[in-house]
N, C-alpha and C positions, 0 to 999 in steps of 0.2 A: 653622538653615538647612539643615545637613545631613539634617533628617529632612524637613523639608519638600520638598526636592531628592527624596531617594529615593520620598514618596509621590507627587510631581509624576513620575516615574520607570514607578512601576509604575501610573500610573493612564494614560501614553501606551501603556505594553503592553501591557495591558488592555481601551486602544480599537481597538488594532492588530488583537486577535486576534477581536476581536468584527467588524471590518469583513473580517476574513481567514472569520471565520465564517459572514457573512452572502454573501458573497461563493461560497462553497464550493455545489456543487451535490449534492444528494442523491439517489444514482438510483433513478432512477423504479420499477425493479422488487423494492424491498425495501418490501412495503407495512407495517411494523412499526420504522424504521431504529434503532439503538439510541440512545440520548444521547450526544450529539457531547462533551461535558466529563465523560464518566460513567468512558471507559477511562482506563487507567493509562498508557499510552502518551499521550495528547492532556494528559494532567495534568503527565507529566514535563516537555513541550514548552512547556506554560504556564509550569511553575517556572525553566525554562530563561529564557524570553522576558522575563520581570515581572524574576527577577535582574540578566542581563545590559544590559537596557533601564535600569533603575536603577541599576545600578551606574555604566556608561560616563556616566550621568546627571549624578552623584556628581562622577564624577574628572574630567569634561571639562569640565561645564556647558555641554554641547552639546545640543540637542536632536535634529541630526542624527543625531549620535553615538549618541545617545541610540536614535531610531528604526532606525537600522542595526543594532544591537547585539541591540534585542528581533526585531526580523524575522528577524537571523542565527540568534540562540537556536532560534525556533521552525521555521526549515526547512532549520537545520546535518543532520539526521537524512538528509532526502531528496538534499540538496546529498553530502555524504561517503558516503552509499548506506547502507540498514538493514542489516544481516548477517540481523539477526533475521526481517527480512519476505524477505530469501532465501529462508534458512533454511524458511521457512513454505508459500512458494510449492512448494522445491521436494518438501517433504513431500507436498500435498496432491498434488501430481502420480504421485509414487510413490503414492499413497493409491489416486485411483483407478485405476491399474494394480492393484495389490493385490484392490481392490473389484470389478472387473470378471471378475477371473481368478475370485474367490469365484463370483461373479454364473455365470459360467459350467459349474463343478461343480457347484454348488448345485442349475443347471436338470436335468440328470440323469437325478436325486432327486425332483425337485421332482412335483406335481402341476399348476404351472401360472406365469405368469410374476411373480403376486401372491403367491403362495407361498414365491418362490425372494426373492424382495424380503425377504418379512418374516422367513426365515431367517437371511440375511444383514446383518440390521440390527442386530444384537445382537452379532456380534462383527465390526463395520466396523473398519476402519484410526481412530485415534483423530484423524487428522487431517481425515477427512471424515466421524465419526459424527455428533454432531448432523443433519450434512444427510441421512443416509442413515435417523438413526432417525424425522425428522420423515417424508420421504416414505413409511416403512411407517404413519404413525399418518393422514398423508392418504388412504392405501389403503384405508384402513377406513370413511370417509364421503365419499370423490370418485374418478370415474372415473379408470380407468389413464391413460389422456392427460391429463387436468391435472394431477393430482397429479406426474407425471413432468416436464410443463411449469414448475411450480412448483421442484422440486426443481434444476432446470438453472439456473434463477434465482437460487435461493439458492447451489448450486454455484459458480456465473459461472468457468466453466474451458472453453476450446477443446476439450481430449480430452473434457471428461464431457460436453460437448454430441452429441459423434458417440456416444458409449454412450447418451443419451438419444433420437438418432434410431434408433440402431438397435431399441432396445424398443420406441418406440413402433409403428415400420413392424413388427416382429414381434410384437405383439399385436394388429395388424389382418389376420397370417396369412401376411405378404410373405416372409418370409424364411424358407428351410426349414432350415440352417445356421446356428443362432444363436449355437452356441459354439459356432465355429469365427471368427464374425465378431468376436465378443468377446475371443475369444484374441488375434486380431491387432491390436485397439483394443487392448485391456492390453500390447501387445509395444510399439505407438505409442507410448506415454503412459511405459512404459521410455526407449525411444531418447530422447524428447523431452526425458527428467529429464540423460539423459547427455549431451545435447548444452549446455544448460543447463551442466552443469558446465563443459562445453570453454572452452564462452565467457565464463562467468567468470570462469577461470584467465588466460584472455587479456586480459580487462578491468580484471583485477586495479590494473595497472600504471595507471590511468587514474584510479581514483576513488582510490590514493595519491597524485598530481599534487594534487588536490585538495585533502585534507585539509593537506597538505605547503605549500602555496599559502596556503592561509588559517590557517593556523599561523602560520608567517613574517611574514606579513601584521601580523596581530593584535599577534605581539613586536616588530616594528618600531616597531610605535604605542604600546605599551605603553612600549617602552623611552625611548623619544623623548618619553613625560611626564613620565615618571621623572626621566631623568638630563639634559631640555634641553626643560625644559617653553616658554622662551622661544620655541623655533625654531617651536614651532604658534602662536603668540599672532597671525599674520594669518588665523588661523579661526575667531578672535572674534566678529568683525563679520556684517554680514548677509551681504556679498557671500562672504566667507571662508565660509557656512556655504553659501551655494549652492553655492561650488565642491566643498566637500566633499559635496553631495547629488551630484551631480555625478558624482564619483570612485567615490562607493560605489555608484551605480546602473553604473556602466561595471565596476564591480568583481563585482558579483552577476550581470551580463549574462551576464561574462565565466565565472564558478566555475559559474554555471546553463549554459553551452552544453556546457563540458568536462564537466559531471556526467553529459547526457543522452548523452553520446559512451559513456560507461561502462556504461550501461543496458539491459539485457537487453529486446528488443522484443518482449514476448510476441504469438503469433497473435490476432486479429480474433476474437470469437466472433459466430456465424454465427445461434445462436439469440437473441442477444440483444431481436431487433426482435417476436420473439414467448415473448417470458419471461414476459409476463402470463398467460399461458394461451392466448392465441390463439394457431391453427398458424403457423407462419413460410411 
């Protein structure tokens, strides 16, 4: 019984993540997307979700239980907030600051604005080379404006979109100041990274509420089938497992609204409506 519990377990989690999957939209301006089960971050989330869905499976013989536990597994990351996709975000910001200030020496020197590209693609900031060494390899079989349009796509960053208008208006001749203009987009794209930090020192306090909350939460439940498994025995029944659907939807409401209060609200990117290659 018990093994038949755990495969009844992870074969709910497993429907879960696949309705979470189909559910999920893929945007429109990545014409290549990678395999949604291929990273190692989406695999941790899965071992996460198939575990905890099967275990609370196991000890409660809940299937409420059951589906709370694997949905908690797999979106506990976004709910307590990634460090890691911090971390990443605010990399690529400092990146293109770094890449821009390059972009700007580079012109100089350069003989032209394809030129200063394809210097600078070879020693990019490591957190935006792929994107910067694809657009020197577009340079070579598509004109400067798509290739550029492209690259802001794969980018998808507010500052790199204003460094990609600016190249573009200044390879049609507009701008006679181009580093100078660049200069002050890479001092942007600074402030931006440092503001960034303020406000998650400030936010700090918010997504520990959270994890602190559903910690608690969890060894309350935990400990109560431990040491007084009797006191849950009216969550048996049907109407006991509605009310429990019930309590954990008011409960994810709840952890999902205090989570987004913690969340750093990046700017609107303005190129977005024309990332295919069409002008915006």
């Amino acid at each position: 019984m018990t093994a038949v519990a755990a495969l009844a377990g992870a074969g709910v989690g497993l429907g879960l993540l696949l309705i979470a999957g189909g559910l999920r939209r893929r945007p429109a301006t990545s014409p290549d997307p990678p395999p949604a089960w291929g990273d190692r971050r989406t695999r941790r989330r899965l071992a996460a979700a198939l575990v905890l869905g099967a275990g609370a499976l196991v000890v409660t013989r809940w299937p409420v239980a059951a589906l709370a536990a694997g949905l908690g597994g797999w979106w506990w990351p976004d709910l307590a907030g990634s460090r890691t996709a911090h971390q990443r975000s605010m990399a690529r910001t400092e990146a293109v600051a770094v890449w821009t200030e390059m972009l700007r020496d580079t012109m100089a020197g350069a003989h032209g604005l394809e030129e200063a590209i394809a210097t600078t693609a070879t020693v990019a900031p490591a957190a935006i080379f792929p994107e910067v060494t694809a657009l020197a390899v577009r340079l070579e079989r598509q004109p400067l404006d798509a290739a550029l349009a492209a690259f802001a796509a794969d980018l998808s960053h507010p500052t790199g979109d204003l460094v990609v208008v600016s190249l573009r208006v200044a390879a049609q001749g507009s701008v006679g100041e181009l580093g100078a203009l660049l200069g002050t987009l890479a001092q942007a794209a600074r402030d931006e990274a440092a503001m960034r930090l303020r406000v998650d020192a400030a936010r700090a306090r918010l997504r520990t509420s959270v994890r602190v909350i559903a910690s608690c939460t969890a060894a309350t439940g935990a400990g109560l089938l431990v040491l007084n498994r009797s006191y849950l025995d009216a969550y048996d029944g049907a109407l006991g497992q509605s009310v429990l659907a019930l309590f954990a939807v008011c409960w994810a409401f709840a952890l999902t609204w205090l989570s987004r209060m913690g969340r750093f609200v990046a700017p609107e990117r303005f190129l977005a409506a024309g990332a295919s290659g069409e002008a915006p």
